[in-house]
C-alpha positions as CSV (number, residue, x, y, z in Angstrom):
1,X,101.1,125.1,81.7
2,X,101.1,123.2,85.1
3,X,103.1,125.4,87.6
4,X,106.1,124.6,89.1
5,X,106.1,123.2,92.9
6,X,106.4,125.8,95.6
7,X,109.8,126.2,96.4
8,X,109.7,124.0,99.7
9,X,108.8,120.9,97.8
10,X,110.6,121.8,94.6
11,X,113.2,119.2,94.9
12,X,111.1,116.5,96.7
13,X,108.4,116.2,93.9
14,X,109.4,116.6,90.1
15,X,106.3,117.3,87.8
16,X,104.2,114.4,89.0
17,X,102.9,114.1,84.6
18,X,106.6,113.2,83.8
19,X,106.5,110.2,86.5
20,X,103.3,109.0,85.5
21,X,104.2,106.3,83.0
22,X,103.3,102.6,83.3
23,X,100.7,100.8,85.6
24,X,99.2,102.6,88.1
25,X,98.3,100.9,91.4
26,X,95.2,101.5,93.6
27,X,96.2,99.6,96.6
28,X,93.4,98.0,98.5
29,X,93.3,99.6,102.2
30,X,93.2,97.0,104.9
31,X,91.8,96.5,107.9
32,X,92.4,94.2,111.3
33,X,89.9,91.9,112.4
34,X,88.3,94.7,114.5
35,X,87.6,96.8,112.0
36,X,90.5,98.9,112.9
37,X,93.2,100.1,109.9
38,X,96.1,97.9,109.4
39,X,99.0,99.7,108.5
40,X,101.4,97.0,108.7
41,X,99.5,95.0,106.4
42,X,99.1,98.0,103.9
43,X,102.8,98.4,104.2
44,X,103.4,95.2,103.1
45,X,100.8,95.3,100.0
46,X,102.4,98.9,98.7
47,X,105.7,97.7,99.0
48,X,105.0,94.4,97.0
49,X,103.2,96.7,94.3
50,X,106.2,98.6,94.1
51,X,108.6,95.7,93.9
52,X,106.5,93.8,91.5
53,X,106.6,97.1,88.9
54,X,104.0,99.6,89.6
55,X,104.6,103.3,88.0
56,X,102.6,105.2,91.1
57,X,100.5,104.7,94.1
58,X,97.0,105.8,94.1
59,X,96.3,105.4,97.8
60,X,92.9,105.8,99.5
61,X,91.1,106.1,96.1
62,X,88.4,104.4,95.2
63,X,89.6,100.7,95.7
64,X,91.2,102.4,98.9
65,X,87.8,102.3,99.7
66,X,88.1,106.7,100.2
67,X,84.5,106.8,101.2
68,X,85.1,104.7,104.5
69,X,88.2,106.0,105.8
70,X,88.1,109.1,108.6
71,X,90.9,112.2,107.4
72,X,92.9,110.4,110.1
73,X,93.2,107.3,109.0
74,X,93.4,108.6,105.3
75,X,96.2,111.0,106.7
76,X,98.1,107.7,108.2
77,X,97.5,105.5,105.3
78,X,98.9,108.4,102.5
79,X,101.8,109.2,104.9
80,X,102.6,105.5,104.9
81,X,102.5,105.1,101.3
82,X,105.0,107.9,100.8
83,X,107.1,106.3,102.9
84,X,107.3,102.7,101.3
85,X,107.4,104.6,98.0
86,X,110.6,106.8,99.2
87,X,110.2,108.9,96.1
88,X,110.8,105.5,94.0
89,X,107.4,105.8,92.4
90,X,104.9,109.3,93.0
91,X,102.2,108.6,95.2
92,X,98.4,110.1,94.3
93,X,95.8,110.5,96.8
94,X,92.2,110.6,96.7
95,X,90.4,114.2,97.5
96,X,86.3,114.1,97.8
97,X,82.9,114.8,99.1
98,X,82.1,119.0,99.0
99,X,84.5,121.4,98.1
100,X,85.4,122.0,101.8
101,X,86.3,118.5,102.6
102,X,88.4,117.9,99.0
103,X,90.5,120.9,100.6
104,X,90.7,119.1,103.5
105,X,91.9,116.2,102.4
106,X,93.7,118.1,100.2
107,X,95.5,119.2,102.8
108,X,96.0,116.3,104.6
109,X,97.6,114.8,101.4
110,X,100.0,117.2,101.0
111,X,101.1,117.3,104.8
112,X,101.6,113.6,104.4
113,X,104.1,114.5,101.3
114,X,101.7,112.8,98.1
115,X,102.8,114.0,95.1
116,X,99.0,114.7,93.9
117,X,95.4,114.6,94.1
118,X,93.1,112.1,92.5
119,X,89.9,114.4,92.9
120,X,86.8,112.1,93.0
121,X,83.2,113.7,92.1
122,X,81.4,115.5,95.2
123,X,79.0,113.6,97.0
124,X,75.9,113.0,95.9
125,X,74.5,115.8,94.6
126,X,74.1,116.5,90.3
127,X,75.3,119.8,89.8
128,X,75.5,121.7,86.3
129,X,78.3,122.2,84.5
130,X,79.8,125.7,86.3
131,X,79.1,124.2,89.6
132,X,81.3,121.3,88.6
133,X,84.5,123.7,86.8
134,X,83.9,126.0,90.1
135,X,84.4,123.0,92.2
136,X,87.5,121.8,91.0
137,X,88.6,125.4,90.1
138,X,88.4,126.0,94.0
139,X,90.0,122.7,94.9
140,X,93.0,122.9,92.5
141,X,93.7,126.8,94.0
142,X,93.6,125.5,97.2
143,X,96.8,122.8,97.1
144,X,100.1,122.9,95.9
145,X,99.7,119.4,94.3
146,X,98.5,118.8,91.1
147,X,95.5,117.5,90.4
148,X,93.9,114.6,88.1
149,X,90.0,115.2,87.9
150,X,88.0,112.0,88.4
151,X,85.1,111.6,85.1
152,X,82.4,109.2,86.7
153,X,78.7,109.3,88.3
154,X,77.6,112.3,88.8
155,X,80.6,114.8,87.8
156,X,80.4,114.0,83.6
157,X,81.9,116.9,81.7
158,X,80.9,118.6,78.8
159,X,84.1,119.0,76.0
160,X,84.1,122.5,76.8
161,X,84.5,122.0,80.5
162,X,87.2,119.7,80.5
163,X,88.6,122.5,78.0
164,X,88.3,124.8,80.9
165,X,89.5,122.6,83.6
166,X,92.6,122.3,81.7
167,X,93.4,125.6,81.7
168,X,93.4,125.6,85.1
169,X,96.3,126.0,87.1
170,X,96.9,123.2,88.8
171,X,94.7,120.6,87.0
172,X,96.9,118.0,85.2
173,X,94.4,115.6,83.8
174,X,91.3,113.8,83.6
175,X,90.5,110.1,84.7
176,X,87.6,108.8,82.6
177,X,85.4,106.3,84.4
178,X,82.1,106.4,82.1
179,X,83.7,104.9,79.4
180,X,81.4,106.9,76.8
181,X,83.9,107.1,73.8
182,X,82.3,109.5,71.9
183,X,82.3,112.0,74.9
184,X,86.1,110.8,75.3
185,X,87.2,111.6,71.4
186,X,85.1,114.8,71.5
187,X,86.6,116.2,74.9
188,X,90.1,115.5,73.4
189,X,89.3,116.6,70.4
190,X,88.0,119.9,72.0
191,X,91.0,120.0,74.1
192,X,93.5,120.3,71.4
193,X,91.4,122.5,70.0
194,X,90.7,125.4,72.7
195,X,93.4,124.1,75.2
196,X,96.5,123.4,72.7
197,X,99.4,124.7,75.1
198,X,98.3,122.5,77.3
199,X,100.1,119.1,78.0
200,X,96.5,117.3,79.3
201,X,96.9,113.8,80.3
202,X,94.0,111.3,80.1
203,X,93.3,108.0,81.8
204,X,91.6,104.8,81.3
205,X,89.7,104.9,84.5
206,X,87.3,102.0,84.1
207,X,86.4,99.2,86.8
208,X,88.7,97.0,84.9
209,X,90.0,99.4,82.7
210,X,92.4,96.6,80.4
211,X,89.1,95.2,78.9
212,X,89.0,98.7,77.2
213,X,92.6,99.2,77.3
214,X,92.3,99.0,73.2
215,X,89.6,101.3,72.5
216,X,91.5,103.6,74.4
217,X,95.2,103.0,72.8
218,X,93.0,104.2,69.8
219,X,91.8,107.6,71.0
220,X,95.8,107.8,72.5
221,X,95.1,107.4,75.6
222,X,98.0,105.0,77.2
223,X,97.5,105.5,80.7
224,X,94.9,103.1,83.3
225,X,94.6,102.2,86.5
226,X,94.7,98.3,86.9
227,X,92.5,97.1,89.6
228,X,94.2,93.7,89.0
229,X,97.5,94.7,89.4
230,X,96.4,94.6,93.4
231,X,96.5,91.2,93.5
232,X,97.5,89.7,90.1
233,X,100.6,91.8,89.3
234,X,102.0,89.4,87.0
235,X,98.9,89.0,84.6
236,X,98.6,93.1,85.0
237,X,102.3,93.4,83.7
238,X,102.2,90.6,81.3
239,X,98.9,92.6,79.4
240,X,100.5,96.4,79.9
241,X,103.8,94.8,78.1
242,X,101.4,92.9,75.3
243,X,99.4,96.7,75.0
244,X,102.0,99.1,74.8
245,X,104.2,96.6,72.5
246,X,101.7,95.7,69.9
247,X,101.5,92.2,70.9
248,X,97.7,91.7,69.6
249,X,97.8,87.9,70.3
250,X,98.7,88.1,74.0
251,X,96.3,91.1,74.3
252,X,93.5,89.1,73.0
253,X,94.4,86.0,74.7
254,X,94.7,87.3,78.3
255,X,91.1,89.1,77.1
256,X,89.2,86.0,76.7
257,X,90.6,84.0,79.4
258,X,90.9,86.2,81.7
259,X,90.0,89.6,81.6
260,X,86.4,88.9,80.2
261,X,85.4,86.0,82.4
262,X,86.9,89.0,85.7
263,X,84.5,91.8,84.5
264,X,81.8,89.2,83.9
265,X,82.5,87.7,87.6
266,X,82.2,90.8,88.9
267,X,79.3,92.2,87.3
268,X,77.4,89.4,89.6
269,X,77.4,91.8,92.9
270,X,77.2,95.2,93.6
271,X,80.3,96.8,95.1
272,X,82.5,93.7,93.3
273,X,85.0,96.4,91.8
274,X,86.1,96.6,95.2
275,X,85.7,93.7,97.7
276,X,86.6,91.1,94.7
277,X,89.9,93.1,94.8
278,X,90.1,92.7,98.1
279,X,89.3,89.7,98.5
280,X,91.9,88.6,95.3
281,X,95.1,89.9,97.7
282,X,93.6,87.8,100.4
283,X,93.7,84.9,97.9
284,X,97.1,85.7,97.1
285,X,98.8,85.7,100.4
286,X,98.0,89.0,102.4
287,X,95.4,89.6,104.7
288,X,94.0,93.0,104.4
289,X,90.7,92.5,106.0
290,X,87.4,92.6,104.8
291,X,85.6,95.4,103.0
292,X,83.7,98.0,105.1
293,X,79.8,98.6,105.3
294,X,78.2,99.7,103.2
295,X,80.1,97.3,100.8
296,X,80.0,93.5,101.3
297,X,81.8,90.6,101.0
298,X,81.7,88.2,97.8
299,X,79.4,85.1,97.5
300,X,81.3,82.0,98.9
301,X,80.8,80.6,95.4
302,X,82.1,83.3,93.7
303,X,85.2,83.8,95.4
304,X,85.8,79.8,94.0
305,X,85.5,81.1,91.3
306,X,88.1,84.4,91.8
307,X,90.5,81.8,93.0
308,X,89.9,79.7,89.7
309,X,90.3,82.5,87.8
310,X,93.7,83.9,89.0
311,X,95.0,80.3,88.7
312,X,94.1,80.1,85.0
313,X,95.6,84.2,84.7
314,X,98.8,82.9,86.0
315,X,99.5,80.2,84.0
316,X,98.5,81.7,81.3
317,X,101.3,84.1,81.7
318,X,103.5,81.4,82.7
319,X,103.5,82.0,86.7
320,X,102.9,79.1,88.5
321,X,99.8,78.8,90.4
322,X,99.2,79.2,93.7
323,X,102.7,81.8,94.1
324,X,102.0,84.9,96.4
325,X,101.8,88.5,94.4
């Protein structure tokens, strides 16, 4: 099983897998017009995502934009997190690159008081299975936090891997972004089977992860991140209640008008998963910036039709248009 906290952080952080029940918010990290982080603005957007219902904070993940940020700024922006959260709501931080740097931020995480690690895959390289387990073997031995290993690109795990990572101290869980569901039944499948003391979670970790929420419900996986939940909270909250209740109709209904036409809208530009985020809490009140290079900023034209979308989201959740998140 997971160990305890050390005893220094004991009372401050409870078993981050008990608090992780609900919608999970990846904030958007923002920036000034120079380029320069804005912690006042991502203040503001955490605090809203808290108020309007989130379960935990995933800062400076991948929407976070993780790859941009310098350890300082990541530092700052975790440490501010924690403190809007005020233990309200666990906050998760993002841990990458080579095994060095992942400790490294690791590090910095913890120092800033997260209550875990979102470990994203190592940079660029395609490494073998026990490159991968030794990797995040190192990283979880090397922090107190617990740690939720990132499926995606180049770090997909064989059954028996994700067998192993799980018995791994420290390792908590495993976010799928490949959205492969016969790799996804077999891994928990092989789980239960060679891991079954272990309480594993698993997370719908797709762009837009409520288009596949239901595929997932059926392999019992309950938990996603919800990109939309940045900057359409109300439409985010309105599907996880409609999901987790059984209400079919409003699941397929928020599918088809909204949900489908999102994904489609932002399979039109590469790096959309991000700035069309980003760019949906600047529609909706909040000014966090633009995107950093490498990524880029939306078509004109498709941002009409982001702002057209949320509209029609809204009201068809019953939220007037127009409202700030």
């Amino acid at each position: 099983m997971t160990p305890a906290p050390p005893p220094a952080a004991a009372g401050k952080h409870p078993h981050l897998a008990d608090r992780l029940d609900g919608l999970l918010f990846f904030p958007v990290t923002a920036y000034a017009p120079d380029g320069a982080l804005d912690l006042t603005a991502f203040r503001a957007h955490v605090r809203a995502g808290i108020d309007a219902g989130a379960a935990a904070v995933f800062a400076c993940c991948g929407t976070g934009e993780f790859h941009a940020l310098t350890p300082e700024e990541f530092a700052d922006c975790v440490a501010a997190a924690v403190e809007e959260a005020a233990d309200r709501v666990p906050v998760v931080a993002g841990a990458g690159y080579g095994t060095a740097l992942a400790t490294r931020f690791a590090r910095l995480a913890h120092e800033a008081g997260a209550d875990g690690l979102l470990a994203m895959p190592p940079y660029l390289v395609v490494a073998g299975q026990e490159g991968l387990l030794r990797h995040y073997t190192e990283l979880a031995a090397a922090t107190p936090l617990p740690v939720i290993v990132y499926q995606r690109d180049n770090a997909v795990f064989a059954p028996a891997t994700v067998a192993a990572l799980a018995r791994t101290e420290g390792i908590i869980g495993l976010k799928d972004g490949i959205g492969d569901l016969d790799l996804m039944q077999r891994i928990i499948s092989t789980v239960r089977t060679e891991a079954p003391d272990e309480d594993f979670l698993y997370f719908n970790g797709l762009p837009t992860a409520e288009l596949t929420g239901p595929a997932y419900l059926g392999l019992g996986v309950r938990l996603y991140s919800s990109a939309v939940f940045a900057f359409a909270p109300e439409v985010a909250v309105a599907f996880h209640r409609a999901l987790t209740c059984g209400d079919d109709d409003t699941v397929q209904r928020l599918t088809d008008g909204f949900y489908r036409p999102l994904v489609e809208l932002r399979n039109q530009g590469r790096g959309y998963a991000v700035s069309l985020v980003k760019a949906g809490v600047r529609l909706r009140g909040l000014d966090v910036g633009e995107v950093r290079p490498p990524l880029g900023e939306p078509d004109p034209a498709h941002l009409t039709e982001l702002a057209e979308l949320i509209d029609h989201g809204l009201a068809l959740v019953g939220h007037p248009a127009g409202t700030d998140a």
